[in-house]
Backbone bond lengths (Angstrom), bond angles and torsions (degrees), N, CA, C in turn:
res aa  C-N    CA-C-N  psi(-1)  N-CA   C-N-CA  omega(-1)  CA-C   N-CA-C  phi
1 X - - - 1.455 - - 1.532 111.05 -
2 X 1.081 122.45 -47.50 1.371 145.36 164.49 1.785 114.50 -31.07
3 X 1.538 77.23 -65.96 1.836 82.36 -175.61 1.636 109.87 -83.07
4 X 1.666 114.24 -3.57 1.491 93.84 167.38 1.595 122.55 -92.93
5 X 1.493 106.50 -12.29 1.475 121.64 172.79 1.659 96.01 -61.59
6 X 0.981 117.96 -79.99 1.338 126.13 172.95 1.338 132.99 -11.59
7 X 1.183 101.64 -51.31 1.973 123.36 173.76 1.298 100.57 -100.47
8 X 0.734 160.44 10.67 1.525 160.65 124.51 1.739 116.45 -73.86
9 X 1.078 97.39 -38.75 1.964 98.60 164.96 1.389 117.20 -71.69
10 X 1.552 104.06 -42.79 1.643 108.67 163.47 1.549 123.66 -56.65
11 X 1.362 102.84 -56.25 1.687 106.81 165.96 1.624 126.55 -46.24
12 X 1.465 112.10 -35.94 1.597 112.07 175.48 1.210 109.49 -79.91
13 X 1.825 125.36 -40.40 1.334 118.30 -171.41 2.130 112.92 -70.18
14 X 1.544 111.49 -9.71 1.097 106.64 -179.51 1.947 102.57 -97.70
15 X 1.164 106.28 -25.53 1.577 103.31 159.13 1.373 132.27 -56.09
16 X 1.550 101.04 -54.09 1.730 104.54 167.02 1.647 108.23 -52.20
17 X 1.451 127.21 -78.06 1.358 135.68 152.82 1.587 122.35 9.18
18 X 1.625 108.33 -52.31 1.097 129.18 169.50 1.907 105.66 -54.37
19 X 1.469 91.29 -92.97 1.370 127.44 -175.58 1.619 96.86 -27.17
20 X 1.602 127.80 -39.02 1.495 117.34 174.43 1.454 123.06 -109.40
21 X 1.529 105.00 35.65 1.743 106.26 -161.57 1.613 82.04 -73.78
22 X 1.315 140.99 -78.37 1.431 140.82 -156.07 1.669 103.23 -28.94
23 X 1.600 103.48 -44.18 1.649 109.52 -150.47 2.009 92.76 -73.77
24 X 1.830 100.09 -47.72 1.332 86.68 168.79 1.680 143.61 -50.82
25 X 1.388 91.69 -49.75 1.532 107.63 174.58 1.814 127.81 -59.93
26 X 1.416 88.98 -22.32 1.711 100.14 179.31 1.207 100.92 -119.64
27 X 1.547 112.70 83.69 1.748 93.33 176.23 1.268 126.25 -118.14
28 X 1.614 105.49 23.56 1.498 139.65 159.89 1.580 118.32 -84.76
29 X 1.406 103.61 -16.96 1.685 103.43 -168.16 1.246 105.71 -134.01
30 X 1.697 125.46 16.71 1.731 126.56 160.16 1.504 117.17 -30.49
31 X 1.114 89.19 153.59 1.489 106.13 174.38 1.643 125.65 -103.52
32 X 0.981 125.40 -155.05 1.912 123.51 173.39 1.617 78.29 -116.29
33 X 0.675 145.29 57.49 1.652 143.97 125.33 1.263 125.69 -127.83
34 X 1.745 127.65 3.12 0.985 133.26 126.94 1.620 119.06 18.13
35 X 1.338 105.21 -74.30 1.660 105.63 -165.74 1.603 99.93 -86.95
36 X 1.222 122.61 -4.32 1.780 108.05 -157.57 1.954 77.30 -101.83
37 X 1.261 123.79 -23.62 1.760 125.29 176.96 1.249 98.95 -50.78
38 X 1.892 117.22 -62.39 1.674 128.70 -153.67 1.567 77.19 -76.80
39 X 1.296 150.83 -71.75 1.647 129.68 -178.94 1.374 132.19 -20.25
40 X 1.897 107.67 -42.54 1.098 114.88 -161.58 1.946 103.80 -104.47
41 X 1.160 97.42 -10.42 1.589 107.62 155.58 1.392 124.10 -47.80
42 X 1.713 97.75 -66.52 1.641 118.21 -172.50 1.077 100.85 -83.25
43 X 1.220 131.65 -7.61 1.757 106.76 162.84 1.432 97.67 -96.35
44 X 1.218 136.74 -67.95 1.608 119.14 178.61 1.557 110.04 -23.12
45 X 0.996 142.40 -49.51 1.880 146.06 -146.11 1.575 75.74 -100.20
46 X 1.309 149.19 -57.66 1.256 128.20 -174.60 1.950 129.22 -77.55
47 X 1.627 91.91 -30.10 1.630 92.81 161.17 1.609 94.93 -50.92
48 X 1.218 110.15 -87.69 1.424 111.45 -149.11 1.771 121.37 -52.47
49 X 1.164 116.48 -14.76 1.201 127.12 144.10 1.578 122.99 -13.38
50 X 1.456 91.40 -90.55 1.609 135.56 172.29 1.323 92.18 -39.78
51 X 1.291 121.02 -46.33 1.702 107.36 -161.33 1.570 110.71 -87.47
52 X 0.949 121.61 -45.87 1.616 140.60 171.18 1.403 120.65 -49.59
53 X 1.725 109.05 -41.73 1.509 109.53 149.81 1.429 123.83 -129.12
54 X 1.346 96.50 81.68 1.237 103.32 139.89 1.778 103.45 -145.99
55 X 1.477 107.15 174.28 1.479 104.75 179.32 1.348 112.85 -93.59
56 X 1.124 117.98 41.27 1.543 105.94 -170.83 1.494 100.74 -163.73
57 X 1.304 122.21 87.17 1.698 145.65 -176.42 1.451 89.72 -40.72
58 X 2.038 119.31 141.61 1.236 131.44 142.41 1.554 119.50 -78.90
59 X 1.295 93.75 -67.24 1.633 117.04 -161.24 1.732 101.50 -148.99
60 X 1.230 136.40 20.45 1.372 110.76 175.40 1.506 101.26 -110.53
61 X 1.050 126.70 107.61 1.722 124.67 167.04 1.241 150.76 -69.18
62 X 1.055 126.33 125.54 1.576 129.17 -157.48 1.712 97.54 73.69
63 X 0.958 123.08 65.28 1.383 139.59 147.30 1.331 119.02 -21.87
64 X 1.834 89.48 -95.26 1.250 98.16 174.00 1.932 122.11 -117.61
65 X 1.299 97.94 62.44 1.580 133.67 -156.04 1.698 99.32 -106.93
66 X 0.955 145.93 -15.51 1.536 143.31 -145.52 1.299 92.36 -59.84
67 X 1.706 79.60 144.29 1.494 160.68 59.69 1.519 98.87 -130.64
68 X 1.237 140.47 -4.37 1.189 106.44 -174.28 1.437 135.46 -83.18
69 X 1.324 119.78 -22.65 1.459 130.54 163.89 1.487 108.14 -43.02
70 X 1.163 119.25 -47.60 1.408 157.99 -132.94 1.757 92.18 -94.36
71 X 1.130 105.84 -75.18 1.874 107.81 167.37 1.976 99.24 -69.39
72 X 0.619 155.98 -19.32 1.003 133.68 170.60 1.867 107.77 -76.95
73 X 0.930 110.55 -41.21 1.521 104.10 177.86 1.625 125.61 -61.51
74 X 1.865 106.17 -56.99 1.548 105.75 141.28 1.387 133.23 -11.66
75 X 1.445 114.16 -49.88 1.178 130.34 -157.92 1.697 102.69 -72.83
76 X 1.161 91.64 -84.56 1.456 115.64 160.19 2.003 114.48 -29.50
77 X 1.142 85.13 -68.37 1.894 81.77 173.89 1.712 110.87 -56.06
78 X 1.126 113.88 -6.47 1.713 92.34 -157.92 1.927 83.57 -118.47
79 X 1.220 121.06 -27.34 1.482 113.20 143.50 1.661 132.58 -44.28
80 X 1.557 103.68 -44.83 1.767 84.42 -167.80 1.494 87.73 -101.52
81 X 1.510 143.48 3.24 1.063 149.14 171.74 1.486 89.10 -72.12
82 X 1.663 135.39 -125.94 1.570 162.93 -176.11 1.915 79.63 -19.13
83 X 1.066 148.11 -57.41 1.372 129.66 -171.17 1.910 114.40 -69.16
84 X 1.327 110.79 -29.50 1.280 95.18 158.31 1.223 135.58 -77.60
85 X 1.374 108.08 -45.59 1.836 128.48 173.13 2.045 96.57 -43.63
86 X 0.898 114.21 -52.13 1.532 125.18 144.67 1.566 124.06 9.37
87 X 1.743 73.83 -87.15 1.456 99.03 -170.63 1.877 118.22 -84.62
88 X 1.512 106.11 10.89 1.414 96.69 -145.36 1.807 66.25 -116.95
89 X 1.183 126.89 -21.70 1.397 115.34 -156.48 1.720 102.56 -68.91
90 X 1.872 117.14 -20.92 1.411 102.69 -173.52 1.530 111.82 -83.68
91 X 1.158 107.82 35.97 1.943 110.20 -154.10 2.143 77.21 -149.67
92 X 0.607 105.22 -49.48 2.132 99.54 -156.15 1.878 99.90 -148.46
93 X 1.828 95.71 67.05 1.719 92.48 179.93 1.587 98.86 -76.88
94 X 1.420 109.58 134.51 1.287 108.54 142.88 1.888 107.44 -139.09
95 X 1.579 120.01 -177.16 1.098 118.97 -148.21 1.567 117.05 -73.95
96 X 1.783 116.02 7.03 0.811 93.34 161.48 1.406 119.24 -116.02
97 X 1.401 124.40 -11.29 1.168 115.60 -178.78 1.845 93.27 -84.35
98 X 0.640 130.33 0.00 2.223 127.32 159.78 1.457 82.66 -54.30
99 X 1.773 118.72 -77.34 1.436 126.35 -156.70 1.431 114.35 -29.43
100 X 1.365 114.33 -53.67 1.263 140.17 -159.54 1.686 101.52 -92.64
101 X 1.026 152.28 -40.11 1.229 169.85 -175.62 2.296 94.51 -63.31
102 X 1.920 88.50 -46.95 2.265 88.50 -160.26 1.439 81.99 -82.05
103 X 1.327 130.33 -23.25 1.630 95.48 -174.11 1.559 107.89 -104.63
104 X 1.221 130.47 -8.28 1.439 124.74 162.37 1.404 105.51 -61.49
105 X 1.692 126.40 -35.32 1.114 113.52 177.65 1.951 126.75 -80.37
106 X 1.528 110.42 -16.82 1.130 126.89 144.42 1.592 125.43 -51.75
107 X 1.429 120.74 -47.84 1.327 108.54 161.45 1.579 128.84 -59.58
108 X 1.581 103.01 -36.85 1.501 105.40 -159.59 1.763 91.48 -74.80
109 X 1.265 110.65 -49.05 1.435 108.97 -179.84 1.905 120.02 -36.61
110 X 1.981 101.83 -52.89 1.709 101.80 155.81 1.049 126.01 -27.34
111 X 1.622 117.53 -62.84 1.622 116.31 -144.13 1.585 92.08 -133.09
112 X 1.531 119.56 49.89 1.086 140.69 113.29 1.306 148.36 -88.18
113 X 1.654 114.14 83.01 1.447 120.93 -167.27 1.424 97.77 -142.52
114 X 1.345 93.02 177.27 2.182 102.45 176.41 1.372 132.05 -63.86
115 X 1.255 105.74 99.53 1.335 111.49 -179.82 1.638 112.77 115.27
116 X 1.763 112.64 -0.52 1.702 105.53 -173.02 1.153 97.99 -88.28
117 X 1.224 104.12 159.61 1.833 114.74 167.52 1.541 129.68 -54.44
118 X 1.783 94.89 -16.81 1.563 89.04 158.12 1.407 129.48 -93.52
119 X 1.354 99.08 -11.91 1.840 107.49 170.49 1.511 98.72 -65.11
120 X 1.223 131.07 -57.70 1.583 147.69 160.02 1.440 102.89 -12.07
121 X 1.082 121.90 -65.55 1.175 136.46 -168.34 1.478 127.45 -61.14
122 X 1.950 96.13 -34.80 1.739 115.61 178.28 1.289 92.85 -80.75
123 X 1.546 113.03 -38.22 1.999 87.88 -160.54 2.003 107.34 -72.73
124 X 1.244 100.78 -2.43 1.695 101.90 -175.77 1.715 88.60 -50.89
125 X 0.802 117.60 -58.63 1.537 142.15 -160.26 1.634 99.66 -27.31
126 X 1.238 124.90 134.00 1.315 126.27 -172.48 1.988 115.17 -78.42
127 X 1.421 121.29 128.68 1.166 108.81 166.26 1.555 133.59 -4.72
128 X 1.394 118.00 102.23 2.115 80.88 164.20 1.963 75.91 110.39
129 X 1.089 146.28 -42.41 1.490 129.22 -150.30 1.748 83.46 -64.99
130 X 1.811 91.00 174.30 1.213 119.40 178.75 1.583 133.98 -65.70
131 X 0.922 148.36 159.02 1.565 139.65 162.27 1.780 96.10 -54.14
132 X 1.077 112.55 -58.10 1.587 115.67 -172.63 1.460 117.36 -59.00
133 X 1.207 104.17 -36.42 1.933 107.96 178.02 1.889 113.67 -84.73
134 X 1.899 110.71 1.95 1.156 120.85 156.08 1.047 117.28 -101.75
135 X 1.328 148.25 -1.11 0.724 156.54 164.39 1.729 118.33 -86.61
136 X 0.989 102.96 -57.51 1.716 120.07 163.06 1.743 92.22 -35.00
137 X 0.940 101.28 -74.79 1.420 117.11 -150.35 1.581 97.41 -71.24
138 X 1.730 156.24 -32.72 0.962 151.06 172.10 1.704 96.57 -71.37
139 X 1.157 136.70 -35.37 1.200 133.31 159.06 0.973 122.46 -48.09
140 X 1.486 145.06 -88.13 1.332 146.16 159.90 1.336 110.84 -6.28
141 X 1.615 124.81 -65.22 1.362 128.14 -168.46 1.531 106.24 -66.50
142 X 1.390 112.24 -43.41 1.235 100.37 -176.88 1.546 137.87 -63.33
143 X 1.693 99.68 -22.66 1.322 121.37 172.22 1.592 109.63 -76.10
144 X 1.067 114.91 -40.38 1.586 121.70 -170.06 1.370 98.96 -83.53
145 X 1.231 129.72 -30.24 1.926 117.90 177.09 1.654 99.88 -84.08
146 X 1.345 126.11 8.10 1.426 107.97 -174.21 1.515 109.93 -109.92
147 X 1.345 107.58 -33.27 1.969 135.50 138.53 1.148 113.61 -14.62
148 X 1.016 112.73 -63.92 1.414 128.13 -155.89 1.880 96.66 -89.64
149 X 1.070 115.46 -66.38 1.330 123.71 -172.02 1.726 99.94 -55.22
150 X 1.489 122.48 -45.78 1.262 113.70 176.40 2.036 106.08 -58.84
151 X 1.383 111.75 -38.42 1.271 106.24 -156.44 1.919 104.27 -63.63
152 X 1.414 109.89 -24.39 1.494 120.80 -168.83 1.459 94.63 -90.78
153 X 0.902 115.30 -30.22 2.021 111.84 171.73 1.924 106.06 -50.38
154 X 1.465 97.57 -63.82 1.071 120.01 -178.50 1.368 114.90 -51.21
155 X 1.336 132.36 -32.39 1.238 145.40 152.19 1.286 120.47 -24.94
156 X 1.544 101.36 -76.87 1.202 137.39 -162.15 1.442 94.46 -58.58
157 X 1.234 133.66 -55.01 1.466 136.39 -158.23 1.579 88.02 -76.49
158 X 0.787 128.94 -50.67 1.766 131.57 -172.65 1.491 101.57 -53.87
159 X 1.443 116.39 -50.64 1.526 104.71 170.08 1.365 115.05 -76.58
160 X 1.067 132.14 -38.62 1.321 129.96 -171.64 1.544 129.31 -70.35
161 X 1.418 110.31 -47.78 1.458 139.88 176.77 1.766 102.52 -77.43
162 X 1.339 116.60 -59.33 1.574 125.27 -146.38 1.626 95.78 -107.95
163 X 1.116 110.42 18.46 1.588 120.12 -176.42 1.558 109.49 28.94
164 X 0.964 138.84 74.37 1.614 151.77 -169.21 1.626 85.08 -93.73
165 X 1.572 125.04 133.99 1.748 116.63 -1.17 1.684 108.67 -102.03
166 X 1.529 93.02 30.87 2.000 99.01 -149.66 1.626 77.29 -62.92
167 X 2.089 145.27 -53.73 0.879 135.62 -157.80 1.728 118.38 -85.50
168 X 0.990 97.11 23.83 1.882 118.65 158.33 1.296 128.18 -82.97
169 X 1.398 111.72 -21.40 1.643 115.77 -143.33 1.362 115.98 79.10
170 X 1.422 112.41 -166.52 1.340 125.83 159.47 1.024 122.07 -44.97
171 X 1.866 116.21 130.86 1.346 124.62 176.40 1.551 104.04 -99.84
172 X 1.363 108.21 122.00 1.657 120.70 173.89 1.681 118.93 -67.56
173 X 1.097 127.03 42.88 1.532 113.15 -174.54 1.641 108.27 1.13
174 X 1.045 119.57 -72.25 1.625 152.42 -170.81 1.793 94.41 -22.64
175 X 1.442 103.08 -68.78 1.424 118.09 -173.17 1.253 117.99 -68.48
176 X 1.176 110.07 -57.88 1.493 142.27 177.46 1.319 106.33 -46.36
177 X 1.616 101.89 -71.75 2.077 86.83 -179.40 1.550 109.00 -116.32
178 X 1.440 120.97 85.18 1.257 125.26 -169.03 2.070 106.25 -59.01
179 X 1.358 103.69 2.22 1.515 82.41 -154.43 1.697 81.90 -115.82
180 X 1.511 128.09 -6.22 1.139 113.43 177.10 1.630 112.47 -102.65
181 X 1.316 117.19 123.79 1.611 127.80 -169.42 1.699 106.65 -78.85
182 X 1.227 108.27 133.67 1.953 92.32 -157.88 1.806 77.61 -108.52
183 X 1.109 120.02 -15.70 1.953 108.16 179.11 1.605 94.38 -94.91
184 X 1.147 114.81 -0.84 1.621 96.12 167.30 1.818 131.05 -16.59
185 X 1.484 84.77 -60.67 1.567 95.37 -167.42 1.840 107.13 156.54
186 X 1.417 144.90 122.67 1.304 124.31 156.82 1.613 87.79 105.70
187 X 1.600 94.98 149.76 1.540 99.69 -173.73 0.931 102.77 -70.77
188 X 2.070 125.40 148.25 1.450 131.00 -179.90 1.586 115.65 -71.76
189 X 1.712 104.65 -17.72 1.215 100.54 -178.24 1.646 104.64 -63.30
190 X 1.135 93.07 -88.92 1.888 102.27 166.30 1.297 134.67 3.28
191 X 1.808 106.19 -58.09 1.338 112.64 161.19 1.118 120.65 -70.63
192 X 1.494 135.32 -19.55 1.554 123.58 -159.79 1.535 94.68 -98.83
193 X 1.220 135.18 -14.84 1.463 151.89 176.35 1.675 104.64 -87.08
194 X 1.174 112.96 -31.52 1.500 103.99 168.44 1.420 116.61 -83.09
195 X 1.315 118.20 -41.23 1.208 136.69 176.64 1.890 111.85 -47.26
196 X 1.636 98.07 -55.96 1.649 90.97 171.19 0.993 112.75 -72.69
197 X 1.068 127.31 -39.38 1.503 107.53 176.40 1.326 148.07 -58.73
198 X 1.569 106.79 -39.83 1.567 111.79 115.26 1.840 131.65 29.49
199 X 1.825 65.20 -91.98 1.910 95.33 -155.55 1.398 99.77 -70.70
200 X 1.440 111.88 -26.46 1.465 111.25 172.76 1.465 155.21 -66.90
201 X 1.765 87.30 -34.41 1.160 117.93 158.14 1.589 126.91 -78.80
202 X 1.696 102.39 -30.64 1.211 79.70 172.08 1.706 122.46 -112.69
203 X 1.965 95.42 30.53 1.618 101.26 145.49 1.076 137.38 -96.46
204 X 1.560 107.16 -4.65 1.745 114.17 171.54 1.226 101.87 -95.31
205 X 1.524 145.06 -10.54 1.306 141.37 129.35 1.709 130.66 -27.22
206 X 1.012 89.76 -63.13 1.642 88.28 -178.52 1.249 125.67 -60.81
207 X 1.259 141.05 -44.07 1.279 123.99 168.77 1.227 124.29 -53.74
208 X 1.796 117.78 11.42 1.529 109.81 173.18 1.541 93.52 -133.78
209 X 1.178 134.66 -23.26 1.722 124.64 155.63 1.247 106.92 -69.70
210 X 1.075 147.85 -43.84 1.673 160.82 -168.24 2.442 87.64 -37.16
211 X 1.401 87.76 -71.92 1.471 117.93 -171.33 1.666 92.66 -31.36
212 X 1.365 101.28 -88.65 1.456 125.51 174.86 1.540 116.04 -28.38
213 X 1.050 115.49 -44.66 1.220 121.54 -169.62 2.202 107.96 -86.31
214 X 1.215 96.37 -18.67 1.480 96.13 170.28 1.798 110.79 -105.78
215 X 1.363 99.74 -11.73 1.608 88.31 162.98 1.734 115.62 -82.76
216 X 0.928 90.31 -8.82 1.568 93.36 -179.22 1.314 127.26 -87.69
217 X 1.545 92.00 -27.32 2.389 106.57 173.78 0.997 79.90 -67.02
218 X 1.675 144.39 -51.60 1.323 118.00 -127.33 1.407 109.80 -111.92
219 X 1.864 129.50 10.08 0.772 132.91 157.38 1.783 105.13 -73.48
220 X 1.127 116.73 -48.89 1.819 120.53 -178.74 1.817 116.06 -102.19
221 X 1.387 97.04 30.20 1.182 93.60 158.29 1.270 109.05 -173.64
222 X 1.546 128.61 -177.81 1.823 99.08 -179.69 1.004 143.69 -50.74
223 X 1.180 149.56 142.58 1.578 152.43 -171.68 2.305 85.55 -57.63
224 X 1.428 97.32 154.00 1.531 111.51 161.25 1.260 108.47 -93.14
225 X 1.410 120.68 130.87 1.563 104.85 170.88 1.194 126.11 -112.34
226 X 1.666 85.75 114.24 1.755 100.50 -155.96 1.704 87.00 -94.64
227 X 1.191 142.11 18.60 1.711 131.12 128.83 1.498 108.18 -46.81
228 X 1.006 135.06 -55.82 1.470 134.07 179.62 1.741 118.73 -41.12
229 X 1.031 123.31 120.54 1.781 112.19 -152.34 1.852 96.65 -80.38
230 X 1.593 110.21 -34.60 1.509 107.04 179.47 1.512 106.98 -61.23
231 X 1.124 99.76 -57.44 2.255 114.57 -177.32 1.891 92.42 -19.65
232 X 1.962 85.02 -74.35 1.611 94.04 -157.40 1.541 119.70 -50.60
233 X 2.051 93.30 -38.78 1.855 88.66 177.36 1.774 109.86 -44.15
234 X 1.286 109.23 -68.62 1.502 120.04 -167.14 1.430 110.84 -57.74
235 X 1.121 141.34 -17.58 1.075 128.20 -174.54 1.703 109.18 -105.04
236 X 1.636 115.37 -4.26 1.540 118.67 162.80 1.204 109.63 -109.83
237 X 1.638 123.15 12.54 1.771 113.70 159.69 1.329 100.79 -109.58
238 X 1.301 118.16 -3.58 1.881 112.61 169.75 1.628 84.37 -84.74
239 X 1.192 118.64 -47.21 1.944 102.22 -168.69 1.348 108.88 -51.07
240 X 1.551 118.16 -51.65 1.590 107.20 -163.60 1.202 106.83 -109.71
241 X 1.885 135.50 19.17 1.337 125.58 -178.01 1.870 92.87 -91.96
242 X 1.626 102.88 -34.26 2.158 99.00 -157.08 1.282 96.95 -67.05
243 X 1.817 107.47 -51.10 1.769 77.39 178.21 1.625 140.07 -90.67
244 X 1.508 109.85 17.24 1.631 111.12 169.85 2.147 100.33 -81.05
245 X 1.560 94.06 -19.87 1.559 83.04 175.70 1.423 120.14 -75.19
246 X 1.290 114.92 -40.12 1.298 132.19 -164.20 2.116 105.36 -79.65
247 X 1.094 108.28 -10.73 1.435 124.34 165.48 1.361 114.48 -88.91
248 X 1.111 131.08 -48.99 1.639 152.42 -167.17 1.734 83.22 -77.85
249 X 1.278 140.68 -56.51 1.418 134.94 -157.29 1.898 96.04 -85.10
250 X 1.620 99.60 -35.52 1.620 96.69 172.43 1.886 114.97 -56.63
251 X 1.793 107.88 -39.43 1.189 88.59 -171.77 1.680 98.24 -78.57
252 X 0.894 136.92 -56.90 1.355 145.78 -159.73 2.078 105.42 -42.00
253 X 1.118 92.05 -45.75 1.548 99.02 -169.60 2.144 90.82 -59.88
254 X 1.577 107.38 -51.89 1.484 109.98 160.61 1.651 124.14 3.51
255 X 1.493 69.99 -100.07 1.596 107.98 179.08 1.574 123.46 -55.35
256 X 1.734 122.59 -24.94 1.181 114.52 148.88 1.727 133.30 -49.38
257 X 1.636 88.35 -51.01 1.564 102.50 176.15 1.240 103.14 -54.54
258 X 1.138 129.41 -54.30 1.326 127.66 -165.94 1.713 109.95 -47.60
259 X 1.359 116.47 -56.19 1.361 148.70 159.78 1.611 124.55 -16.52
260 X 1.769 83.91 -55.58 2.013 100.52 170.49 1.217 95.44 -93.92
261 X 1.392 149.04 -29.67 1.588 112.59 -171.99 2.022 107.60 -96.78
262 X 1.226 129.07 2.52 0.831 140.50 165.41 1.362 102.79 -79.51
263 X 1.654 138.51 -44.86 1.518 134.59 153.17 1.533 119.81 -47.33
264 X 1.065 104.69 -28.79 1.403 106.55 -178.74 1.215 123.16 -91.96
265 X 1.629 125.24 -40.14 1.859 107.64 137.84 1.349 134.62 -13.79
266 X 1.466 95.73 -54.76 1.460 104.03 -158.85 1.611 91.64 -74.73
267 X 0.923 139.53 -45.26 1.507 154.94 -172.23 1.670 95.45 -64.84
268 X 0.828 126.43 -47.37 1.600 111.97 168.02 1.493 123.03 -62.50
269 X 1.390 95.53 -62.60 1.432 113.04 169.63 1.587 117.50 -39.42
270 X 0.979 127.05 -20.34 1.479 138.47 -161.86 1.442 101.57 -92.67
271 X 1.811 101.12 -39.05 1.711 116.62 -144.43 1.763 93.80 -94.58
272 X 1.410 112.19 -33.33 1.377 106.22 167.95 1.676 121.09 -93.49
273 X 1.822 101.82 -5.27 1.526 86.38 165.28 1.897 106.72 -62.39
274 X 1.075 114.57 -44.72 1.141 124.64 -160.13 1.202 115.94 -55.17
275 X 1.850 107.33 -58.76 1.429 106.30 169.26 1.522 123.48 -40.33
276 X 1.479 111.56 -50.59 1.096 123.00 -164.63 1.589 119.61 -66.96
277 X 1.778 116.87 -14.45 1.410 128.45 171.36 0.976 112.57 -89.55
């Protein structure tokens, strides 16, 4: 009881932590949302609390599933982490955020071409912005789509190579995916194989509807002002964190199925060795 209070207090206090790294790290260049961040801290560090101890999952998935919570948080931390350190260097350079600043700008420069999600990302950018607030901003994206794309690589080898979750033990559907109903209706194999696939497609989607879909609020409604260094962080780790999640849950949901109908061979196979002796 002890040690799950514990790791669940640890887990919320590195969520809150999370949730205000920009606000911490820039605390020369806040915004008037300042207080709704320290709000949205303490409820992140207390949702996840709540979820971690208690025995009975709402909404957080893969529970007790690791690594994936686990790379998803990485992920995420090392986005609004390296994107602020980033952003803080044109305000307070010293030699390491330069370091970190020439090769974010080496990436963004890469995987800036026609048609990538970080070109996607520059044209959001309102008429009229600066050389510096395109630049800012092809930076950020470029670092945060390479995050993300490394974090689902990394995935992949974990399921593929390290056979994930066979070296867990037992995988709990129940716990694990609180939000998918397995008496729904329709075989679970079926659905959990439709379902990733799904989730997959429509996470290699989003980083090019994501784009589209914010040039479009901001033609009929106010522009975002992604000059603002907090705005831009958060609004290019919501671009490239939903869909490395929604891929990571596509493969995983996979690889379960795979899991139960490979049990279920064997469970036949067993049932007509038997008959058959």
């Amino acid at each position: 009881m002890f040690a799950r209070i514990t790791g669940a207090a640890m887990r919320g206090i590195l969520v809150a932590l999370l949730v205000a790294t920009p606000s911490l790290l820039l605390p020369g260049f806040t915004t008037d949302a300042t207080e709704m961040i320290a709000l949205l801290a303490i409820l992140a560090g207390g949702l996840t609390f709540a979820e971690y101890n208690t025995d009975y999952p709402s909404f957080i998935e893969f529970r007790d599933a690791p690594p994936v919570n686990r790379l998803r948080f990485i992920a995420l931390f090392l986005i609004f982490f390296l994107l602020t350190v980033i952003a803080k260097h044109a305000y307070e350079p010293t030699h390491l955020t330069g370091l970190i600043a020439g090769f974010g700008g080496l990436i963004g420069y890469l995987t800036d071409f026609p048609y990538s999600p970080v070109r996607l990302m520059i044209l959001v950018l309102p008429d009229g912005s600066t050389p510096f607030t395109i630049d800012s901003m092809r930076i950020a994206a470029g670092m945060a789509y390479v995050i993300a794309s490394l974090t689902v690589l990394s995935f992949l080898f974990i399921v593929r190579v390290l056979n994930w979750p066979a070296g867990n033990g037992a995988f709990n559907v129940w716990i694990n995916l609180p939000l998918f109903d397995p008496t729904k209706g329709g075989d679970v194999v079926m659905r959990l194989k439709r379902d990733g696939r799904v989730n997959m497609i429509v996470g290699f989607l989003l980083p090019f509807i994501i784009p589209a879909l914010l040039k479009l609020a901001s033609d009929f409604l106010n522009p975002i002002p992604l000059q603002d260094p907090q705005t831009r962080i958060w609004v290019v780790a919501a671009w490239a964190f939903l869909p490395t999640s929604m891929i990571m849950r596509g493969i995983a949901m996979t690889r379960i199925a795979q899991l139960i109908e490979e049990k279920r061979r064997r469970v036949y196979a067993n049932s007509e060795a038997a008959q058959t002796a």
